[in-house]
C-alpha positions, 0 to 999 in steps of 0.5 A: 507152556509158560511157567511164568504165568499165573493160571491154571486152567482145570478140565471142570472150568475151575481155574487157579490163580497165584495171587504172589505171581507178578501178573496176577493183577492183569490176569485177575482183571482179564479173568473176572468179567467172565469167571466167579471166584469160589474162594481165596486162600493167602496165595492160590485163588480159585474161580469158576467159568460158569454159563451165567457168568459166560452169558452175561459177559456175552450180553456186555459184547465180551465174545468167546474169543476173546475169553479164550485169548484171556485165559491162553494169554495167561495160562501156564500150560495149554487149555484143556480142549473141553474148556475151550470148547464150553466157552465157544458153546456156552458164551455162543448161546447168547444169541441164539434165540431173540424175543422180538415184537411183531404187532400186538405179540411177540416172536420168540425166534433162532437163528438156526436154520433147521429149527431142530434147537426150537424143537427141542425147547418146545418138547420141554415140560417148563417151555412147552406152556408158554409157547403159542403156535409155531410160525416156522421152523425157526419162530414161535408166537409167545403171548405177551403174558408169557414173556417174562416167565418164559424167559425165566424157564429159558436160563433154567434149561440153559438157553438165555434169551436176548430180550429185543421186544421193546418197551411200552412208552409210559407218561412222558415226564421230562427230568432235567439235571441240576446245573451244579450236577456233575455226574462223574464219566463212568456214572454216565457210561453206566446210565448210557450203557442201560439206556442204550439210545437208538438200540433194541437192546437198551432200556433194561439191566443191570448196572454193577458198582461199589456203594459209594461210587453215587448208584444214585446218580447212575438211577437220576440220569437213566431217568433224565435219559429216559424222559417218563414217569417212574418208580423207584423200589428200594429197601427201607424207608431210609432209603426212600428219603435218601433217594428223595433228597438226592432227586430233589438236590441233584434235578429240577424236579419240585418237591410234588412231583417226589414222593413217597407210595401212600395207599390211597393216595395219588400217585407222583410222577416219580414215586418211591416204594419199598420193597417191604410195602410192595409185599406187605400181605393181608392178614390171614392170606396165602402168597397164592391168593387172589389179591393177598398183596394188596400194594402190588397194583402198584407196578400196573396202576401208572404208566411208568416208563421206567422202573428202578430197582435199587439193591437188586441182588435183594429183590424178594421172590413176589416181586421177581412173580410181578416182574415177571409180569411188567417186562415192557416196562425199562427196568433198571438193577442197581447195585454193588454185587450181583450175589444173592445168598438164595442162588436166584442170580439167573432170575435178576439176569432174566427179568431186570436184564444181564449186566450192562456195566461194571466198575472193579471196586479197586479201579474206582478207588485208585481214580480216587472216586471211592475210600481207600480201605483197610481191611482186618480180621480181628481173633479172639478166643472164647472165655473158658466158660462159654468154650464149655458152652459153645463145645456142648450146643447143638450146631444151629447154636453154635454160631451165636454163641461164637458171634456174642462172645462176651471178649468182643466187648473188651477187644471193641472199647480198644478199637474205639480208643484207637481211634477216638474222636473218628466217626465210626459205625459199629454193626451187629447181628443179634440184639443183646449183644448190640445193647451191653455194646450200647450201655459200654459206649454210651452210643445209640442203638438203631434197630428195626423197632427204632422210629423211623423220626428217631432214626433220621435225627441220630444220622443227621447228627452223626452227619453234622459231627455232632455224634461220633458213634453209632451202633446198628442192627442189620439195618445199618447194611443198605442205603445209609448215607453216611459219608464221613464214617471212616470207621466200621467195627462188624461184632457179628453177621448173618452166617457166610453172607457175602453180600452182607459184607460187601455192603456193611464195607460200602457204608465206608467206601464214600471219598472223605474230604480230607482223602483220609482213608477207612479202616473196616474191622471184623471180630472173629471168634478162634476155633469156630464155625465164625471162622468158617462163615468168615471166610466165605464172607470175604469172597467177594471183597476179596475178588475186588482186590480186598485182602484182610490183615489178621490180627490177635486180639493182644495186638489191638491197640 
């Protein structure tokens, strides 16, 4: 027993952290590559040791062993013997059962000698189907078909599978980095990390880091590693040409061989594609008809050797169906939290990969390689009027009539004067709100009914200098590259999503010429489910190293 030190490990595998106790940091860095964090009040931090984050933690070579070390190195008292236990068991899984080639098949087998573990799963009503025939006690035969969907129904009754079958090469199509190219060390180790040269490990999961910290470039020297024709598959079309100017600025490649998906047109050897676009469905289908989405060929219709999915906690359910499908293709994640509000975290684990690498935001701040943050919560209270409104609505209204609280209005045109003549960003949820915030500031407005034309002339602009202040619909979340704004003024957001808040901080998270730090402002309306939603935003952030002042609205500016 040490009272001095900061954990306190519970039998259910939820664990406290003191987060005023001198060793906090180092256990909180020893502790989050193997834990959750299910929320973060002022001064006792709660995580959980969940089999994913077990597993994935094992699949980077983080062993049993060593978690438990961790968690007795910095526990006040001994460990519950159950926990212990789970974590040698749980962790102990990854392994177990290996996806390996064998000719034209594939052989699911256990390093258990008696088989009884391949018995069991063989018994079980969402494995049995994908089975072929049983080789011996410890193989089975699984047809190629079957690998990605049985890997999904593997994590779901708890046994994850070390996918160790290979990959089908595609087209050679050699990338050669730009000579001015620097890419930074840990965007090397990221990318060598999933490619994993020479290993029947490599080529598919999962690379973790903040938006900033140049994904992008992690994606470019996978694809220079890799050496063959590839898709990338992002978000929105902003994104499409921010992946395009990237490529073109930071490799050899000519302007013909990067281009965007075009039906009917001919495929390039790097080609780029929305999600949107890859799950557009044909009018009048159904999501189970025969060819209802009519671009999903597209995964199939080249021999792609590597297939980059950029923001990946946000890959639509159609496309985890076809993923399922493509499983000999390298398969690259790319992203800065692997939450997904929809609870499909073990899907990205089964079918792009487990994580291959991770950079705590804060490690990367210190180093100088993203923004220093300041993070604050701004509290206002409704107007007389609509607290009447907001104590008579129904629940489901309740939320928007607390996030479009007209004193927001008021509160924002101080911060703006605080920090005049700063590019800053403001970003809202509902529309109305967004527009009276436009005709206050004279800004420009981008929503998803914006050209996109329009869009890119209003970035550039705000690139340039020659525009200080923009204002956007959730279309603002993901893939701006937007590197000067040191200021963000969230008015409004999709309920509790932690994802959403990680990523409209990260529009911020670019290193500024000047190391000027950024300033991220959140408007919370008092004594509402906003607040509520509020804090389960920041979870995330918060599990980062972020903490977030509180301020009364009298105290801005």
């Amino acid at each position: 027993m040490n009272p001095a030190n900061p954990l306190i490990v519970q039998a259910d595998r939820s664990v406290f952290l003191e987060a005023f106790n001198p060793l906090a940091e180092q256990a909180r860095a020893a502790l989050a590559p193997f834990a959750e964090l299910v929320s973060s009040p002022e001064h006792l931090h709660t995580y959980r040791v969940t089999p994913l984050s077990l597993w994935n933690a094992a699949s980077t070579g983080l062993g049993p062993e060593e978690m438990v070390a961790a968690l007795t190195q910095y526990a006040k008292f001994p460990l519950p013997a159950n926990v212990e236990t789970d974590i040698r068991e749980l962790a102990g899984r990854w392994g177990r059962l290996t996806l390996e080639q064998f000719d034209n098949g594939l052989l699911l087998i256990t390093t258990e000698s008696d088989g009884a573990l391949l018995t069991e799963l063989s018994r079980h009503k969402a494995v049995a189907p994908l089975l072929g025939d049983r080789l011996s006690e410890r193989v089975f035969a699984v047809p190629p078909a079957h690998r990605g969907v049985l890997k999904q129904a593997l994590i779901e009754v708890g046994w994850p599978v070390d996918d160790r079958a290979g990959y089908a090469e595609g087209d050679a199509f050699a990338v050669a980095l730009a000579p001015s190219l620097d890419v930074r060390d840990y965007q090397r180790e990221a990318a060598e990390a999933f490619y994993q040269a020479g290993s029947e490990r490599g080529g598919s999961g999962v690379v973790v880091l903040a938006p900033g910290a140049g994904k992008t470039v992690v994606g470019i020297t996978a694809m220079s590693l890799v050496g063959q024709r590839t898709l990338v598959l992002t978000t929105n079309r902003t994104s499409v040409n921010q992946w395009r100017r990237e490529i073109l600025q930071k490799t050899q490649l000519s302007p013909d061989d990067v281009r965007e998906y075009a039906p009917g047109k001919d495929l390039a050897p790097v080609t780029l594609c929305t999600y949107q676009m890859l799950t557009h469905r044909k009018r009048g289908s159904q999501s189970s008809d025969e060819g209802a989405y009519p671009h999903m060929a597209l995964i199939g219709a080249s021999e792609w050797g590597l297939i980059i999915y950029d923001e990946v906690h946000l890959l639509p359910a159609p496309v985890f169906r076809l993923t399922a499908e493509v499983q000999a293709r390298r398969r690259l994640g790319l992203t800065a939290t692997l939450i997904r509000e929809d609870g499909r975290e073990g899907d990205v684990f089964a079918l792009i990969g487990p994580k291959r690498y991770d950079q705590p935001w804060k490690t990367l701040e210190a180093a100088g390689w993203i923004a220093e943050a300041d993070c604050a919560e701004v509290r206002l209270r409704l107007p007389p009027e609509e607290r009447l409104s907001y104590a008579t609505a129904p629940d489901r209204d309740k939320h928007r009539i607390a996030a479009e609280n007209p004193a927001k209005r008021r509160v924002l045109a101080q911060l703006l004067r605080q920090h005049a003549g700063q590019p800053t960003l403001i970003i809202g949820q509902y529309l109305d709100q967004l527009e009276l915030m436009g005709q206050d500031t004279e800004a420009p407005v981008i929503t998803g009914k914006t050209p996109q034309a329009e869009r890119e002339r209003l970035f550039q602009a705000f690139r340039e200098g020659r525009l200080k202040t923009l204002i956007l619909s959730k279309v603002g979340n993901f893939a701006l590259d937007l590197p000067d704004a040191e200021v963000l003024v969230q008015v409004s957001g999709a309920f509790g999503s932690r994802q959403e808040e990680a990523q409209r901080l990260g529009r911020l998270l670019r290193p500024k010429a000047d190391g000027r730090g950024a300033h991220f402002y959140t408007l919370v309306t008092r004594e509402t489910s906003e607040e509520d939603f509020a804090h389960h935003r920041q979870l995330f952030l918060a599990e980062q190293g972020y903490s977030y002042r509180i301020l009364d609205e009298e105290k801005v500016g």
